[in-house]
C-alpha positions as semicolon CSV with decimal commas, in nm:
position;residue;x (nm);y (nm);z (nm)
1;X;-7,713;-1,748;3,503
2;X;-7,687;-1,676;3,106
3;X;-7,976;-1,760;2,957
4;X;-8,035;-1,820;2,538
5;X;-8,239;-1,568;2,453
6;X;-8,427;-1,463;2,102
7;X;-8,443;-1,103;2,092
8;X;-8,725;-0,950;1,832
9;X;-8,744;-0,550;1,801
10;X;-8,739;-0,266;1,560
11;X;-8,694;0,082;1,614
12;X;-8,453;0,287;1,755
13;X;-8,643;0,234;2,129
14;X;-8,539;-0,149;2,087
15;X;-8,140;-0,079;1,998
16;X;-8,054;-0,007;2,370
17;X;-8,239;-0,308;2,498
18;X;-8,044;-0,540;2,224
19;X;-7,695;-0,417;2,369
20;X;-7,754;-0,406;2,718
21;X;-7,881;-0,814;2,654
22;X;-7,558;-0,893;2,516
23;X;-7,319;-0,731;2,774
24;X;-7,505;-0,900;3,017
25;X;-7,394;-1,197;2,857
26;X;-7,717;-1,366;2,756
27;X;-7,685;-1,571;2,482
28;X;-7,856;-1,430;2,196
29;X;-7,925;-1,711;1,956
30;X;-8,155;-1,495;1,717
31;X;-8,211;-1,119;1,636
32;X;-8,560;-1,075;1,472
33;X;-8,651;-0,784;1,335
34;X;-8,897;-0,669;1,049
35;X;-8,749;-0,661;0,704
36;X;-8,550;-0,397;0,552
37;X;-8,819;-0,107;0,440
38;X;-8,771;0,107;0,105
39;X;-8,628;0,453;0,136
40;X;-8,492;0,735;-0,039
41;X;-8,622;0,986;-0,269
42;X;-8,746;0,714;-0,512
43;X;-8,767;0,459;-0,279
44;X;-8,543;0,235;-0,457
45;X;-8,279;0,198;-0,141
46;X;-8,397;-0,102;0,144
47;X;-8,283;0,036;0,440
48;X;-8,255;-0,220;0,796
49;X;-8,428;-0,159;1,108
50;X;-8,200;0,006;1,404
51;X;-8,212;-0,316;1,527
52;X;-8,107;-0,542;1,243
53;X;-7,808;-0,246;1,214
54;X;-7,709;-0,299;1,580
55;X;-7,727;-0,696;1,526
56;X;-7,495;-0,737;1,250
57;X;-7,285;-0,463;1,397
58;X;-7,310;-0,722;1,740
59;X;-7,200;-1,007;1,487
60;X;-7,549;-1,186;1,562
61;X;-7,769;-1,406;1,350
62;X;-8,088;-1,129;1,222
63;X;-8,420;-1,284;1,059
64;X;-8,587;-1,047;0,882
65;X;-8,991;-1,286;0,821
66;X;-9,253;-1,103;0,713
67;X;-9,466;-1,281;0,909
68;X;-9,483;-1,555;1,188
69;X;-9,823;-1,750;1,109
70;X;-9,676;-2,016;0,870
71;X;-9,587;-2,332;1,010
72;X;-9,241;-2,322;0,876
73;X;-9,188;-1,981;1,086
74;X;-9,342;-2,134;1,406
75;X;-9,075;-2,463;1,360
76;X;-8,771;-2,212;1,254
77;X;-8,810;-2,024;1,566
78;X;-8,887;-2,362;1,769
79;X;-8,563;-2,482;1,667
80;X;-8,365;-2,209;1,826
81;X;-8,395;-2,404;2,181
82;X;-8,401;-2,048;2,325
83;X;-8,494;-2,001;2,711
84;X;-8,694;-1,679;2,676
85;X;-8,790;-1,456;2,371
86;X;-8,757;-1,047;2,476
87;X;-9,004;-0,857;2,291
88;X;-8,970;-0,417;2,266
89;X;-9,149;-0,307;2,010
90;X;-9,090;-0,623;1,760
91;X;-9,432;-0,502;1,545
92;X;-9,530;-0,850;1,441
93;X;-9,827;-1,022;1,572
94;X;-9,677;-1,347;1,791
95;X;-9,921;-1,611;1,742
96;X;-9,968;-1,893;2,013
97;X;-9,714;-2,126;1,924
98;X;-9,454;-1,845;1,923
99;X;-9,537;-1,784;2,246
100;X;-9,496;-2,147;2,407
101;X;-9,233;-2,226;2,187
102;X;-8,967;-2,096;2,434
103;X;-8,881;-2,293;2,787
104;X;-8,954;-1,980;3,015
105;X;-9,230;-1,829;2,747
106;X;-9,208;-1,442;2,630
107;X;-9,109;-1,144;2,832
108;X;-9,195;-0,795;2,685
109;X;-9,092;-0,417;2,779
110;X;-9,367;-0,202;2,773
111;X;-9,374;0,138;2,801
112;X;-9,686;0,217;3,022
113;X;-9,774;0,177;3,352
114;X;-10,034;-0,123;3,252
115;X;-10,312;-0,149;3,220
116;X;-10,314;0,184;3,073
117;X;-10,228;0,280;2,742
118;X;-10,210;-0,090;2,627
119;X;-10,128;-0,107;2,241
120;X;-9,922;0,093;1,979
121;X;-9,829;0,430;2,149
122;X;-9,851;0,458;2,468
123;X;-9,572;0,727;2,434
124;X;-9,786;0,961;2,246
125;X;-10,106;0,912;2,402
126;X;-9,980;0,908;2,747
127;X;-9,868;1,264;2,672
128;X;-10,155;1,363;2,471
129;X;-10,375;1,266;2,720
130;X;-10,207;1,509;2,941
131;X;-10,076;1,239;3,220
132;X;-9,835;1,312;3,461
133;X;-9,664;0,965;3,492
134;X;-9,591;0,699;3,348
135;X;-9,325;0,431;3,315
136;X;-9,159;0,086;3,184
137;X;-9,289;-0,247;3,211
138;X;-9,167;-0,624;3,172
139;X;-9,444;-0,814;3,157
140;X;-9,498;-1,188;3,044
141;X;-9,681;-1,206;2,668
142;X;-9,992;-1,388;2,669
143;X;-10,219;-1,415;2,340
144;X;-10,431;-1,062;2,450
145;X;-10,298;-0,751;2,352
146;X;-10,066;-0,647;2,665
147;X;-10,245;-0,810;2,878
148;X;-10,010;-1,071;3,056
149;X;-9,873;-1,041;3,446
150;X;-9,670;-0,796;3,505
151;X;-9,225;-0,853;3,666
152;X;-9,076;-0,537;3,690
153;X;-9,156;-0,198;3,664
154;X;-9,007;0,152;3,708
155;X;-9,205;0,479;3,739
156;X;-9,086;0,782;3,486
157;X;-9,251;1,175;3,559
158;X;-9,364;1,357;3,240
159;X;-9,281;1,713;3,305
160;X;-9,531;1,992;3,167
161;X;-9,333;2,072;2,805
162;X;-9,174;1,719;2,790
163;X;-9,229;1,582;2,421
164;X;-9,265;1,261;2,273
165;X;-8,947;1,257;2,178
166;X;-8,779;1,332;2,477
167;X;-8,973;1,073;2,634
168;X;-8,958;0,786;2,423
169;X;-8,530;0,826;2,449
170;X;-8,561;0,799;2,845
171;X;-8,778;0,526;2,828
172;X;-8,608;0,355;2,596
173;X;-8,248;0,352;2,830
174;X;-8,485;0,250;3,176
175;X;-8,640;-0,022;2,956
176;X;-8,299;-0,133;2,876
177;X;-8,182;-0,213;3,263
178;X;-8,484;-0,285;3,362
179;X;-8,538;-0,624;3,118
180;X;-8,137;-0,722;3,170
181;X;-8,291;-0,663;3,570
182;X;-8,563;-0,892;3,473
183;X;-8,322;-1,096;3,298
184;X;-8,112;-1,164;3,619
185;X;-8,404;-1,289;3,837
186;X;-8,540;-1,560;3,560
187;X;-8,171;-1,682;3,558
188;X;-8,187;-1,741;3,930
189;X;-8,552;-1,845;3,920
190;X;-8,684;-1,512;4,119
191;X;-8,877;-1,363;3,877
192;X;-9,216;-1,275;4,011
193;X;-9,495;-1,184;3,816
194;X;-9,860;-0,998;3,886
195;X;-10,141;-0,983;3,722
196;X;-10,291;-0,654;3,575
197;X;-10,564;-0,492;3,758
198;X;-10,898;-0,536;3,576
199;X;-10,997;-0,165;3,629
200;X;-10,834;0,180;3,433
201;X;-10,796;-0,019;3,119
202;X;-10,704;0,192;2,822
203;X;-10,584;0,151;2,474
204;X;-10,313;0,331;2,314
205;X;-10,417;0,332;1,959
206;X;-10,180;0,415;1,651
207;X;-10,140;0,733;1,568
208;X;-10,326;0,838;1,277
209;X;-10,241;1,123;1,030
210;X;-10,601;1,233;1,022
211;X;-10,582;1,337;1,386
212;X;-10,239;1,565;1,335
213;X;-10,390;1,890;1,240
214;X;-10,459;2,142;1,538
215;X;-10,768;2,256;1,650
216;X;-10,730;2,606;1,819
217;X;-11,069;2,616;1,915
218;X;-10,986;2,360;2,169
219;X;-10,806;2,473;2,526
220;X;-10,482;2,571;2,595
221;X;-10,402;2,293;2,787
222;X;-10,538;2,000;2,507
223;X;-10,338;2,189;2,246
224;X;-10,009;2,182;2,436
225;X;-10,033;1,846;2,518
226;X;-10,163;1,770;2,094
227;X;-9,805;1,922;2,003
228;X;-9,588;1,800;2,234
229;X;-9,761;1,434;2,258
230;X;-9,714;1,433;1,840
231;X;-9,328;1,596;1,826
232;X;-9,125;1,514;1,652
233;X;-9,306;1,214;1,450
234;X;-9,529;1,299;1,320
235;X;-9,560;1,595;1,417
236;X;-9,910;1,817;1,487
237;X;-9,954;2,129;1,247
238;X;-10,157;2,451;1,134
239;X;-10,127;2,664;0,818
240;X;-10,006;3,037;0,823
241;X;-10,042;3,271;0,535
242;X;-9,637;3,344;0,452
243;X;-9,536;3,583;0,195
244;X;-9,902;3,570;0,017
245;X;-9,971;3,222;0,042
246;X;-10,091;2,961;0,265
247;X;-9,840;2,696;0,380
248;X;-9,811;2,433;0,638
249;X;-9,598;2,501;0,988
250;X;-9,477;2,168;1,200
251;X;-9,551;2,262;1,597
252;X;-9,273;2,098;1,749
253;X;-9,224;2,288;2,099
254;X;-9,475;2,481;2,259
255;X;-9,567;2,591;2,636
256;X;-9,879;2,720;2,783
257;X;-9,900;3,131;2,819
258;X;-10,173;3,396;2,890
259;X;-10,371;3,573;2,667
260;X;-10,730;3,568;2,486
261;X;-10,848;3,584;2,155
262;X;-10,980;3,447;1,862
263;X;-10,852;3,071;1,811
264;X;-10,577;3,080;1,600
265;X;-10,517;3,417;1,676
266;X;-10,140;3,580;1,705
267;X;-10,154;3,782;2,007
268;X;-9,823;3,933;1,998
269;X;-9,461;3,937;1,831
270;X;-9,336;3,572;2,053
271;X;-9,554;3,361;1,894
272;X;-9,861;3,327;2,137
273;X;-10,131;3,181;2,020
274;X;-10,502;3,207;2,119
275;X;-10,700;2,875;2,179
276;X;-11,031;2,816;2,295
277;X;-10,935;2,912;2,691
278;X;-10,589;3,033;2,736
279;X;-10,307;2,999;2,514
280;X;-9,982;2,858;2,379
281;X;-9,660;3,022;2,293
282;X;-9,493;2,832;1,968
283;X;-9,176;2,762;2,083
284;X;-9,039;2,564;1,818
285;X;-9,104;2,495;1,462
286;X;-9,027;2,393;1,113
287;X;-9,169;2,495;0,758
288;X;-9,246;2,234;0,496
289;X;-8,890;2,157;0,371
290;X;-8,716;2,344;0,610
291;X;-8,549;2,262;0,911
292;X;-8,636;2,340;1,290
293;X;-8,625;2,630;1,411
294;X;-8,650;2,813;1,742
295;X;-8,939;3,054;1,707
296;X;-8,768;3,387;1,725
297;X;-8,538;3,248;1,407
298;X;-8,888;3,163;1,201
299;X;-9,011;3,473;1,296
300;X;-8,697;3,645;1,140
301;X;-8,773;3,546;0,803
302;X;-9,156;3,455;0,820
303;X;-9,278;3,785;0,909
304;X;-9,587;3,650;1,092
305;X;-9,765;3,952;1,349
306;X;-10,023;3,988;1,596
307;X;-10,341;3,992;1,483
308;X;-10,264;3,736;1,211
309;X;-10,441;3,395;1,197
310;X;-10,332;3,043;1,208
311;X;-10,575;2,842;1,077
């Protein structure tokens, strides 16, 4: 049965979700999405959200409120007489009333396998953390930080030299089905829900800039899973000495290898570099201002050889 739904999202990982609502044909009464950010090289240009681009391209009503706490908010969204409110990745704290303010409540796509990596990248730390699984939830949005009962989930492998990147755009299209799935049962009153288990609670916290920078004296194994967890966005890097000064190199790609040395340490002319135990072979890269590049093409015109030190 078509329900009225409010849809509220953000990135690029909520587009898919947004589409796949509609050609279900849900109702979507609402798009809400966080207001247009500045951009450009002066940062004179407001650019939309992927999401508020995808609603008006979907002809649907977009609400851009910088926040939800006033009482005006609460009665806006209120009015809507939705059935459910989907949540991916919306970035605005829902406050109680928000929450109850819909007939069947709040369902949210998560992309864990809860009740890890609750919180604002579970993506990246899932990755950097060096786990082998880990998957899409829709779970029901209680007033706790991802803690509500659990409807549907599906499972997703993280292979060895899988990035960020790669895995945030697969989990992004099995999120999709999976909440017009979750969808379908509510419709039909079969939705199901479970609640979290109590143990292997962890928290996925935001990514911070301070914690970008690679350590080489750590093992092999950490720093692969530091680059890849942080590629593309926003991104983990070193400095190399190039042409007679120091300048900072973007890791983008990398994959374990042999060899031993001191951290940092180029061991030979493919890029393989020394950690604490083991190492990593750069695969990919990008210089400040430049584009990426595979790392036979840096090496081309950086002119970086063994024995040299990144730091």
């Amino acid at each position: 049965m078509p329900l009225r739904v409010i849809f509220m999202g953000t990135p690029d990982f909520s587009a898919p979700t947004l589409r796949a609502v509609a050609e279900a044909g849900h109702e979507i009464v609402a798009v809400y999405t966080q207001p247009p950010r500045a951009a450009g090289r002066r940062g004179l240009e407001l650019t939309p959200s992927p999401v508020q681009r995808e609603a008006e391209r979907l002809g649907l009503e977009v609400r851009t409120p910088v926040s939800l706490k006033s009482e005006a908010e609460q009665q806006a969204f209120a009015a809507l007489q939705a059935d459910v409110a989907v949540v991916v990745a919306y970035g605005l704290l829902l406050p109680k009333a928000v929450l109850e303010a819909t007939r069947l409540g709040c369902l949210n796509g998560h992309a864990s396998l809860l009740p890890r990596w609750r919180g604002a990248a579970p993506i990246q730390r899932a990755i950097m953390a060096g786990d082998a699984e880990t998957g899409m939830m829709v779970m029901k949005m209680e007033e706790g930080l991802d803690t509500g009962p659990v409807a549907v989930v599906e499972n997703c492998a993280i292979a060895p030299d899988m990035t960020a990147g790669e895995l945030h755009d697969r989990l992004m299209n099995i999120g999709a089905s999976l909440m017009v799935e979750a969808l379908a049962q509510l419709g039909i009153n079969c939705l199901t829900f479970t609640r979290q288990a109590t143990e292997g609670v962890t928290y996925a916290r935001k990514i911070d800039k301070s914690e970008t920078r690679v350590d080489w004296t750590r093992p092999s194994g950490e720093v692969h899973n530091h680059i890849r967890g942080l590629s593309p966005f926003p991104g983990a890097w070193c400095e190399v000495e190039i042409g007679g000064r120091m300048e900072r190199l973007k890791l983008l790609r990398s994959t374990l290898s042999d060899g031993v040395g001191e951290s940092g340490g180029i061991l030979d002319d493919r890029l393989t570099v020394a950690c604490g135990a083991g190492a990593v072979r750069l695969v990919e890269v990008q210089r400040a201002g430049g584009k990426p590049a595979a790392a036979r093409e840096f090496l081309r015109g950086a002119k970086i050889e063994k024995g040299m030190k990144l730091t």
